[in-house]
C-alpha positions in Angstrom: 30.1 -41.4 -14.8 27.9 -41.0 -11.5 28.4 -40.9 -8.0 28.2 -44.6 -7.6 31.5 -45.3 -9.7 33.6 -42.3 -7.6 32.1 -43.7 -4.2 32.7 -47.4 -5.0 36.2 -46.3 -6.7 37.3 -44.8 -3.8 36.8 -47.6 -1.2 38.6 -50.0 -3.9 41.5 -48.0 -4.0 40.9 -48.0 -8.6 39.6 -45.2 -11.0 36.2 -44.4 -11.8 36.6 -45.3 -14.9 37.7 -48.7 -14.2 34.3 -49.4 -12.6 32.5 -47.6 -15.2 33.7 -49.9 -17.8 33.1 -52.9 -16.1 29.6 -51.7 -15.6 29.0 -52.0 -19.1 30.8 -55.3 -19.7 28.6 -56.8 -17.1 25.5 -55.2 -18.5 26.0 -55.9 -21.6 26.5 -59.9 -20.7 24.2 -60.4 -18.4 21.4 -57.9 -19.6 21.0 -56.6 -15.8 21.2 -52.4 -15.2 21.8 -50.9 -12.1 23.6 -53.3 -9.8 26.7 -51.1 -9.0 23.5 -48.9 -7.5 22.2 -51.4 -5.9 25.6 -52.4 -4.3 26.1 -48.7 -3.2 22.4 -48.8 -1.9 23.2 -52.4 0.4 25.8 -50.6 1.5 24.7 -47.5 3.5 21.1 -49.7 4.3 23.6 -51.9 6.3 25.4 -49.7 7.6 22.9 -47.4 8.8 21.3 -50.7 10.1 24.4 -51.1 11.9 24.6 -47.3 13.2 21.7 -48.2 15.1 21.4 -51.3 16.3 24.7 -50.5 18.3 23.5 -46.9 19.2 25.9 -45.0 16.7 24.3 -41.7 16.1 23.7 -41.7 11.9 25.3 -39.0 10.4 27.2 -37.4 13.2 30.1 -39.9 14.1 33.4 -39.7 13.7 35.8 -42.6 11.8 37.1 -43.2 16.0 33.5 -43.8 17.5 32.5 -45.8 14.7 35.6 -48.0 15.0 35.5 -47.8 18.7 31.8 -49.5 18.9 32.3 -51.9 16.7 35.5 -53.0 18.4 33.4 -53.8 21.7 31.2 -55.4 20.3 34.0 -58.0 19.2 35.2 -57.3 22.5 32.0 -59.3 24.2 32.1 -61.7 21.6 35.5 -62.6 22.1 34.7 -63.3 26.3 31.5 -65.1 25.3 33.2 -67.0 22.9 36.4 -68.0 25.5 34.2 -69.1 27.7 32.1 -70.5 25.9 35.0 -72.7 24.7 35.9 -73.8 28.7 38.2 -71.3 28.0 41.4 -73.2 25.9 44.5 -73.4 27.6 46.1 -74.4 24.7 49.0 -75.5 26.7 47.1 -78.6 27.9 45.6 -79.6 24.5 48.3 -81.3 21.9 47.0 -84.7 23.5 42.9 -84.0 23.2 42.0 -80.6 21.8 38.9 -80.9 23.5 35.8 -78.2 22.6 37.5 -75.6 20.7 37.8 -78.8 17.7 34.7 -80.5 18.9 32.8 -76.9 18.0 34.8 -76.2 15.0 34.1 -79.9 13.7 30.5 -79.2 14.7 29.8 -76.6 12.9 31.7 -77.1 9.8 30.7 -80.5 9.4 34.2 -81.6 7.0 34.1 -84.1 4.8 37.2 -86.5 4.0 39.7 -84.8 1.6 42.3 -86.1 -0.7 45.4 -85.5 0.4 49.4 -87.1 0.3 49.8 -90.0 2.0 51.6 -90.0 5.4 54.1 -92.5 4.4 54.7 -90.6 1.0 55.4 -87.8 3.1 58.1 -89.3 5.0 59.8 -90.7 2.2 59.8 -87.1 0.7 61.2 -85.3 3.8 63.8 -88.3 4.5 65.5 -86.9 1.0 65.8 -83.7 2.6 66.5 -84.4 6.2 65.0 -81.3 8.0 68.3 -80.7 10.0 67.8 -77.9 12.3 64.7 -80.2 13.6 66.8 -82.9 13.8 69.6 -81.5 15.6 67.0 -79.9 18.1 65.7 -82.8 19.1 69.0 -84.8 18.7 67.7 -87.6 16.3 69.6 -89.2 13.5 67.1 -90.0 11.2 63.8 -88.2 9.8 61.9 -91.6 10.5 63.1 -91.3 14.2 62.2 -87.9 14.2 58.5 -88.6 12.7 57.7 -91.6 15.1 58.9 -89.6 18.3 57.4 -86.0 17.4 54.6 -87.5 15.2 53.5 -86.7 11.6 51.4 -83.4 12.3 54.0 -81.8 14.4 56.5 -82.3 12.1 55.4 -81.1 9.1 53.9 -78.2 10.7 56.7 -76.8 12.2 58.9 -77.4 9.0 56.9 -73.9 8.0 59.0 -72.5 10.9 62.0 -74.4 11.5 63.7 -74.2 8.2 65.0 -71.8 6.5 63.6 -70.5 3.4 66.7 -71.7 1.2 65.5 -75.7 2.6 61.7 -75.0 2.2 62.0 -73.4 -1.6 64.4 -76.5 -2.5 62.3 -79.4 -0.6 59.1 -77.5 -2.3 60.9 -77.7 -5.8 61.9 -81.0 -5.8 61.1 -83.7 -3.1 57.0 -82.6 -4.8 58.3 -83.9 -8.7 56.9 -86.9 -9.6 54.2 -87.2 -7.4 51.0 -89.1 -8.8 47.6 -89.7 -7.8 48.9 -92.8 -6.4 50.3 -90.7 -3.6 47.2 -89.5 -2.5 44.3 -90.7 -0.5 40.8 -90.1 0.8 41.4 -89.1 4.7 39.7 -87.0 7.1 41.6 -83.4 8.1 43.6 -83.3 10.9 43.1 -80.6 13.3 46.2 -80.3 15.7 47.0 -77.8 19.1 51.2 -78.7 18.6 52.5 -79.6 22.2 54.2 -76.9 24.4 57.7 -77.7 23.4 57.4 -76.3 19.4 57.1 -72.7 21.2 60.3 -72.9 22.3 61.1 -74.8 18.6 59.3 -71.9 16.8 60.8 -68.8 19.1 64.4 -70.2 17.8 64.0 -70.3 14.1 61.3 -68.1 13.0 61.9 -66.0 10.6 58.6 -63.8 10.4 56.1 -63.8 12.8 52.5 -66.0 11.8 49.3 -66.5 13.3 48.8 -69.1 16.1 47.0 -70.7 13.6 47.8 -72.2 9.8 47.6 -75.3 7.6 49.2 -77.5 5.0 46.4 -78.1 2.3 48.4 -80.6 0.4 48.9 -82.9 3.8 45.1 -82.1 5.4 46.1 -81.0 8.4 45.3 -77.5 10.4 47.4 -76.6 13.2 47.7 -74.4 16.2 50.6 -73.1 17.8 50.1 -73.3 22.2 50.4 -69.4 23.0 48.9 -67.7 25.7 45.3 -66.4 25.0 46.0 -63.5 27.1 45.1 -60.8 24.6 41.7 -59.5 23.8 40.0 -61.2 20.3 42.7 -63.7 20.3 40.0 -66.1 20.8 38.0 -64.7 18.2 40.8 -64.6 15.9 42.3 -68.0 16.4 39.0 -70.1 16.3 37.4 -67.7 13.0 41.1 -68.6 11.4 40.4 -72.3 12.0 36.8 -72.4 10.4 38.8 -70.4 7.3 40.8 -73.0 7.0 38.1 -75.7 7.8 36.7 -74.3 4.4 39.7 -73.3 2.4 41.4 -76.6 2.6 38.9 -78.7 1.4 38.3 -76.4 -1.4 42.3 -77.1 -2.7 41.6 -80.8 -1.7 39.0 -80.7 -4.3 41.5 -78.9 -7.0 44.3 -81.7 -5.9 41.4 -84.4 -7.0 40.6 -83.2 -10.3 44.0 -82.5 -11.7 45.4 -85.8 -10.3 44.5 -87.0 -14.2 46.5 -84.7 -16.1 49.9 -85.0 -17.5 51.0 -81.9 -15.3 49.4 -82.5 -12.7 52.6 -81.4 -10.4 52.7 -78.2 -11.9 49.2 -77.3 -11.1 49.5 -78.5 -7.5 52.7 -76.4 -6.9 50.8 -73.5 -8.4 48.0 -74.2 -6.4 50.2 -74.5 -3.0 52.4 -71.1 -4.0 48.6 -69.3 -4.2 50.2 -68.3 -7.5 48.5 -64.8 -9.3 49.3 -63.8 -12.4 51.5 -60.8 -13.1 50.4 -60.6 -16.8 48.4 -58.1 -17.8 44.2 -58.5 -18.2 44.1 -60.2 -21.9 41.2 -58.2 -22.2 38.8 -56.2 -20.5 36.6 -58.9 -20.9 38.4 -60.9 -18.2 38.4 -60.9 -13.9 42.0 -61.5 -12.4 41.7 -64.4 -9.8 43.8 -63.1 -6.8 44.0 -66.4 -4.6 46.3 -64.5 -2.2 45.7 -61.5 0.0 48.4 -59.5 -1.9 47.4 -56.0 0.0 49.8 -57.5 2.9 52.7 -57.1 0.7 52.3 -54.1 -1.1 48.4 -52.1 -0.8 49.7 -50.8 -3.9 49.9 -54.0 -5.8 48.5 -52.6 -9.2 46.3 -56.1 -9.2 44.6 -55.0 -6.8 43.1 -52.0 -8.5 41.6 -53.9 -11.7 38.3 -56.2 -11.5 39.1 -59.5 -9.9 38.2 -62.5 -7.7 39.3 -63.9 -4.6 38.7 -67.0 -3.3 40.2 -66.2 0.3 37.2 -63.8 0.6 34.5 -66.6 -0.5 36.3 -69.1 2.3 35.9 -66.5 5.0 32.7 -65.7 4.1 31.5 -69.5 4.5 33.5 -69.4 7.7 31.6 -66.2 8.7 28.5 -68.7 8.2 29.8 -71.7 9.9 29.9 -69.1 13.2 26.5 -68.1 13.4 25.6 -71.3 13.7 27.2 -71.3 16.5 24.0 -69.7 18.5 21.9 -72.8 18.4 24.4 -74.9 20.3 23.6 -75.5 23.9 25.5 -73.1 26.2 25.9 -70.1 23.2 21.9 -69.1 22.8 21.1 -65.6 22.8 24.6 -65.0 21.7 24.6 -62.8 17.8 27.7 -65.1 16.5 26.2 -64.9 12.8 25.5 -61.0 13.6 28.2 -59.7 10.8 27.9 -62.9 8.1 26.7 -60.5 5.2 28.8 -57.4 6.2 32.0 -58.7 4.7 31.8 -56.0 2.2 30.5 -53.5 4.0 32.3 -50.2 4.5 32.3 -46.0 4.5 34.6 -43.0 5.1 33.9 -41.1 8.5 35.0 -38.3 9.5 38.2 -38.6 11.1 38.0 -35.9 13.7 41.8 -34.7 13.3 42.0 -31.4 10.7 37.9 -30.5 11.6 37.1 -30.6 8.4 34.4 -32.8 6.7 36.7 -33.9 3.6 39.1 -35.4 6.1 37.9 -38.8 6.5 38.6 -42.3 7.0 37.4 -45.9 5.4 36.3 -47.9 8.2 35.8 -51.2 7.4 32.7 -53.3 9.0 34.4 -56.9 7.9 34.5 -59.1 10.8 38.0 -60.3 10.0 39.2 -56.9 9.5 37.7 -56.1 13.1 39.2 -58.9 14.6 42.5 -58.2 13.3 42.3 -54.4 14.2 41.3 -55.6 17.7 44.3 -58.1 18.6 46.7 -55.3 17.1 45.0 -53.0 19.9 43.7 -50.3 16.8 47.9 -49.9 15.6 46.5 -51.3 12.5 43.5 -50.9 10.9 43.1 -53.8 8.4 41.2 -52.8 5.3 41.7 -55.5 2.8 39.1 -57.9 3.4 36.3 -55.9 3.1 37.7 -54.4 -0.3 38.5 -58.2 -1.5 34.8 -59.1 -0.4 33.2 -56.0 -2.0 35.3 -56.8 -5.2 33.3 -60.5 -5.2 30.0 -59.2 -3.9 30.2 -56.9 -7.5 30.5 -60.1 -9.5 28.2 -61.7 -7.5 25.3 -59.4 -7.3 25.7 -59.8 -11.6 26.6 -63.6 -12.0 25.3 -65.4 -8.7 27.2 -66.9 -6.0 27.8 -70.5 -7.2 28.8 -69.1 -11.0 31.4 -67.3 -9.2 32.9 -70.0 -7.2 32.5 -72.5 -10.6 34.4 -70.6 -12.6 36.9 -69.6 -10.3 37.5 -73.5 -10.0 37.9 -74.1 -13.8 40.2 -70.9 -14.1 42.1 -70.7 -11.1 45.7 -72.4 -12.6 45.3 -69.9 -15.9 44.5 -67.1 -13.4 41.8 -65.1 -15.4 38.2 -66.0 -16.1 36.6 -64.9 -19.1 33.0 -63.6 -19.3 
């Protein structure tokens, strides 16, 4: 066991061991030495990149500083990025979203996806009339309530409207017996819900969601119209909405090649409940697929500790890459939008500055989406869990390649483990 296994262990919360053992599992299949070194080596080059190209003094920083400059640096993006948008008042844009889609669109390019048809849809929800929606808005029917509110609106703020005990139950059984008759090719929706669901959404809801989500089995993205009066709320939102711009057409594709199989409705309930297995490894031969960031449950989660794969971390990656494209549009040049694609799994304990001693120390992470996050919570938080979900794929990666990963991931995800 070597240095490498006890530093990479203890940013991904496991046991040396665990890593060690893997090592040679890896090695032995792929015939490659060294890449958990190499990994460790990327690592602090990147990060020490980092150090100075934002003037952080290498080796004498504290976990606080660290944090602190990278923070303003989101901090500028975030204004560049508002205005660069016309600055969304997303009050005034359930009728033509206007360039916070356009850019999104632009830069992600999305194809058609294959998704339930609309007027399957209705069918399904007029056997479980959504009634706290209905008696809101004082319609009789769902069809009424469908044609007046419209499809996207609807279905989107069933996620917020309805108790659990009506989602679990319309989930369970309104989905039985769907076919690949049901479906169709479309293109994905991308929807800023009009002012009125706020007042909808501050009623019923239950737990408190980003401003922005989707419905992968339906094609459509939405936003919820809240203030932007927070800083890296714009970063947050319109990052969240290229994730999604990505993830959803990667389920889309699942929904199209199970559409064959005798249990097909099965698989596409498992694929909508992000379902990970609880059983244990079958051998140490096999990666866990954790489609799910289970960390914001329980950190503990003792799936989190073994080798796996996530697929969330894969989608914001890609979305990390759809940004930086952002500096060759017209009006964002000289802007660094793709600055942190490729330091998703970056990360290092710092000094945290409170006992004065050098084995007190923090993990900062260097993952844009953890940033972001941190930054809207004003620092109460400090998210972690991307970066260690990303540095968990990059290990796999740096053995297997990029596009092995993300095959095998698709051909394993309902069983939940790949084998190597």
């Amino acid at each position: 066991m070597t240095d490498t296994h006890k530093k990479l262990a203890r940013i991904l919360r496991t046991k040396p061991e665990v890593l060690l053992d893997l090592e040679k599992k890896l090695n032995s299949i792929t015939g490659k030495n060294g890449i958990l070194d190499k990994v460790v080596e990327e690592n602090e080059i990147l990060i020490k990149r980092t150090q100075e190209e934002l003037g952080i003094t290498v080796g004498a920083c504290k976990a606080e500083n660290v944090y602190g400059v990278l923070v303003k640096r989101l901090e500028h993006m975030d204004e560049h990025l508002y205005n660069f948008l016309d600055k969304p008042d997303l009050s005034r844009m359930s009728v033509v979203c206007g360039k916070l889609c356009e850019t999104a669109a632009e830069l992600n390019q999305p194809k058609p996806g294959f998704f339930i048809k609309k007027e399957k849809a209705i069918e399904m929800l007029s056997k479980f009339p959504p009634k706290n929606l209905l008696n809101h808005f004082g319609y009789k029917t769902t069809e009424d309530l469908v044609e007046k509110q419209g499809f996207e609106s609807v279905f989107s703020a069933l996620r917020f409207a309805q108790d659990q005990e009506w989602m679990h139950k319309f989930f369970d059984e309104a989905y039985q017996g769907l076919t690949a008759d049901d479906f169709e090719e479309r293109d994905v929706s991308l929807k800023v819900l009009e002012p009125q669901w706020l007042e909808v959404a501050e009623k019923y809801l239950e737990k408190k969601y980003h401003n922005v989500s989707h419905l992968k089995e339906f094609g459509v993205i939405f936003i919820t119209p809240i203030k932007l009066d927070n800083i890296g709320e714009t970063l947050r939102m319109f990052t969240l909405l290229l994730h999604y711009l990505n993830e959803v057409p990667f389920y889309s594709g699942l929904f199209r090649k199970f559409t064959g199989e005798k249990d097909f409705v099965p698989k596409l309930q498992s694929l909508l409940r992000g379902d990970v297995s609880k059983q244990p490894r079958p051998s140490d031969s096999h990666f866990r697929i954790v489609q799910r960031y289970l960390a914001k449950d329980d950190e503990n989660d003792f799936r989190l500790s073994e080798p796996h794969i996530n697929p969330e971390a894969e989608h914001w990656y890609k979305a990390e890459g759809d940004l930086g494209r952002m500096s060759s549009l017209a009006g964002a040049e000289g802007h660094a939008f793709g600055y942190w694609q490729g330091l998703d799994f970056v990360g290092d304990f710092f000094p945290d500055g409170l006992s004065g001693r050098n084995e007190a120390e923090e993990l900062i992470s260097f993952d844009l989406i953890d940033l972001i996050m941190s930054l809207v919570k004003k620092g109460e938080i400090k998210y972690l869990y991307h970066q260690q979900e990303a540095l968990w794929n990059k290990i796999f990666i740096d053995y297997l390649g990029r596009d092995k990963m993300n095959e095998l991931v698709e051909d394993n995800i309902i069983e939940g483990f790949i084998k190597l």
